[in-house]
C-alpha positions as CSV (number, residue, x, y, z in Angstrom):
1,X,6.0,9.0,-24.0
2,X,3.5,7.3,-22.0
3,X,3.7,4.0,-23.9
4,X,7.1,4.3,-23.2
5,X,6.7,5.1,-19.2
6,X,3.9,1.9,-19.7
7,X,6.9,-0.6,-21.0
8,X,9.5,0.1,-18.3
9,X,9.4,-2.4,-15.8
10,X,11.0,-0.3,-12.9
11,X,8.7,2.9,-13.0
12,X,5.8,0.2,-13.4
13,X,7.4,-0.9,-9.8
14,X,7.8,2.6,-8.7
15,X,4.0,2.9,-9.4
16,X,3.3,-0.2,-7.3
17,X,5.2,0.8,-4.3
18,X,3.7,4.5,-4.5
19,X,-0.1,4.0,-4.8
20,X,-0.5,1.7,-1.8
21,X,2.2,3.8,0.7
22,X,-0.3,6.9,-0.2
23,X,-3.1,5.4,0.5
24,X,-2.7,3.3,3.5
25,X,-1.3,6.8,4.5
26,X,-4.7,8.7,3.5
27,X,-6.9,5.7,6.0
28,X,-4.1,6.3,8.8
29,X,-4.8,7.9,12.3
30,X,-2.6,10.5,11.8
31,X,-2.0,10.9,7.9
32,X,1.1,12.8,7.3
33,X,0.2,12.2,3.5
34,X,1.7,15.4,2.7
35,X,5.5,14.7,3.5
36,X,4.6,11.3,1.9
37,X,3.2,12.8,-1.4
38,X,6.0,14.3,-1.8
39,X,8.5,11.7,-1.5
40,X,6.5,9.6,-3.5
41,X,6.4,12.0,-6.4
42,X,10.2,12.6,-5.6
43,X,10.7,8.9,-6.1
44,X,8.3,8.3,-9.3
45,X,10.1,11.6,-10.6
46,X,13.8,10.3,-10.4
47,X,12.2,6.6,-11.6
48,X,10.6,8.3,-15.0
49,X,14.1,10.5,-15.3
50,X,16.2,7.4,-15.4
51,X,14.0,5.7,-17.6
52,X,14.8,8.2,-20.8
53,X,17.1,6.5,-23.0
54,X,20.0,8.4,-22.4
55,X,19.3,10.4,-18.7
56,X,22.7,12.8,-18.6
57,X,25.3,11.3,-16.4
58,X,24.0,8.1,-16.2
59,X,24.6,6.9,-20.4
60,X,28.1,5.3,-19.5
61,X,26.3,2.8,-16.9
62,X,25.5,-0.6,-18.1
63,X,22.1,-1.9,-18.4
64,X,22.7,-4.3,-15.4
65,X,24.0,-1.3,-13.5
66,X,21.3,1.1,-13.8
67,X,19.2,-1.8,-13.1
68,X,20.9,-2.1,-9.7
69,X,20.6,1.7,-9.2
70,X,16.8,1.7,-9.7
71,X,16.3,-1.1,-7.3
72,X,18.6,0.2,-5.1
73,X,16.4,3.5,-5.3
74,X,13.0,1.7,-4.8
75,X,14.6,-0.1,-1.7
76,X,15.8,3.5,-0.5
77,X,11.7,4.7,-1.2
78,X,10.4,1.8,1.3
79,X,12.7,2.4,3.6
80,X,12.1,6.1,4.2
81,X,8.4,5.3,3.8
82,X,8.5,2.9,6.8
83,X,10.4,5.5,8.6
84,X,8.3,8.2,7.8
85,X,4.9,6.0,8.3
86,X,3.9,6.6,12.3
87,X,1.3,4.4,12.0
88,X,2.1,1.1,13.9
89,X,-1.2,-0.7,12.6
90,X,1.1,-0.9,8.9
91,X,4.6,-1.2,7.5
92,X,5.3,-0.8,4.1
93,X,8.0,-3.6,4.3
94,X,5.5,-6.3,2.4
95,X,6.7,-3.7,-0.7
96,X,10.2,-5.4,-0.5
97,X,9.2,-8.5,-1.7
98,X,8.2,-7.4,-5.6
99,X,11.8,-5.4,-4.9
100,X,13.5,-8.4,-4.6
101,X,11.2,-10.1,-7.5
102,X,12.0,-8.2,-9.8
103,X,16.3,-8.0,-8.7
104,X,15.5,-12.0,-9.2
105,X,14.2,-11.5,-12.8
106,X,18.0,-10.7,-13.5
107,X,19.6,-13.1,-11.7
108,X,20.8,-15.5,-8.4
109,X,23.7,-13.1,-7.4
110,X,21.3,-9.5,-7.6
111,X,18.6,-11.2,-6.0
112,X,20.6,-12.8,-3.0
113,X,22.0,-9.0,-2.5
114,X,18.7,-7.3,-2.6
115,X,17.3,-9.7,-0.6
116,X,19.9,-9.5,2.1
117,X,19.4,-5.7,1.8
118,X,15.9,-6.0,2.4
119,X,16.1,-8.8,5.3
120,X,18.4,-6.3,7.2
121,X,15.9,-3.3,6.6
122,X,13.0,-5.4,8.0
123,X,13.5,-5.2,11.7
124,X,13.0,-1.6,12.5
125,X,11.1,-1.0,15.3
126,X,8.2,1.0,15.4
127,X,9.1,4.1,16.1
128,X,6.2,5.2,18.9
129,X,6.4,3.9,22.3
130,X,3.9,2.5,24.9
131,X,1.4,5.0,25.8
């Protein structure tokens, strides 16, 4: 089971998003590393569920579409962890870049969407104001 978790590119990604949200969390003024734990574990939970062969509902999708659903759920992860993140000092949105990587590993049309996604997720503003 874990050579399998080891060989599947997206929970590989879902690792790589996790570790560095958690601990840029852990050095931050005010860590809220417990909401962040557990949406992390949430995420990398969902990620190891979908990559079983045949995970329930999701055996009539393609393999292109629940590639597009995994992506689209690791989007959805560094989203919420900007949102969630109150420190202004770091964004997580660097981690939309392997995202997009890896949507380009399968081809122009997936990368050009996820990359559009991830372009119009970018701008937040930080949440705190002047103090």
């Amino acid at each position: 089971m874990v050579r399998r978790a080891f060989d599947d590119t997206y929970l590989l990604l879902s690792l790589a998003l996790v570790v560095p949200v958690l601990l840029a969390e852990l050095i931050a003024d005010e860590p809220q590393l417990g909401p962040m734990a557990l949406v992390g574990a949430s995420f990398l939970a969902v990620q190891a569920w979908l990559a079983r062969p045949r995970a329930g509902l999701l055996r009539r999708l393609a393999s292109r579409e629940r590639s597009v659903l995994r992506l689209l759920l690791a989007l959805a992860f560094v989203a919420l962890a900007d949102v969630l993140m109150r420190d202004e000092t770091f964004r997580p949105t660097a981690l939309y870049l392997p995202i997009v990587a890896t949507a380009a590993a399968s081809g122009v049309l997936p990368a050009i969407g996820f990359g559009a996604i991830a372009t119009a997720a970018y701008p937040r503003p930080c949440s705190k104001g002047p103090t």
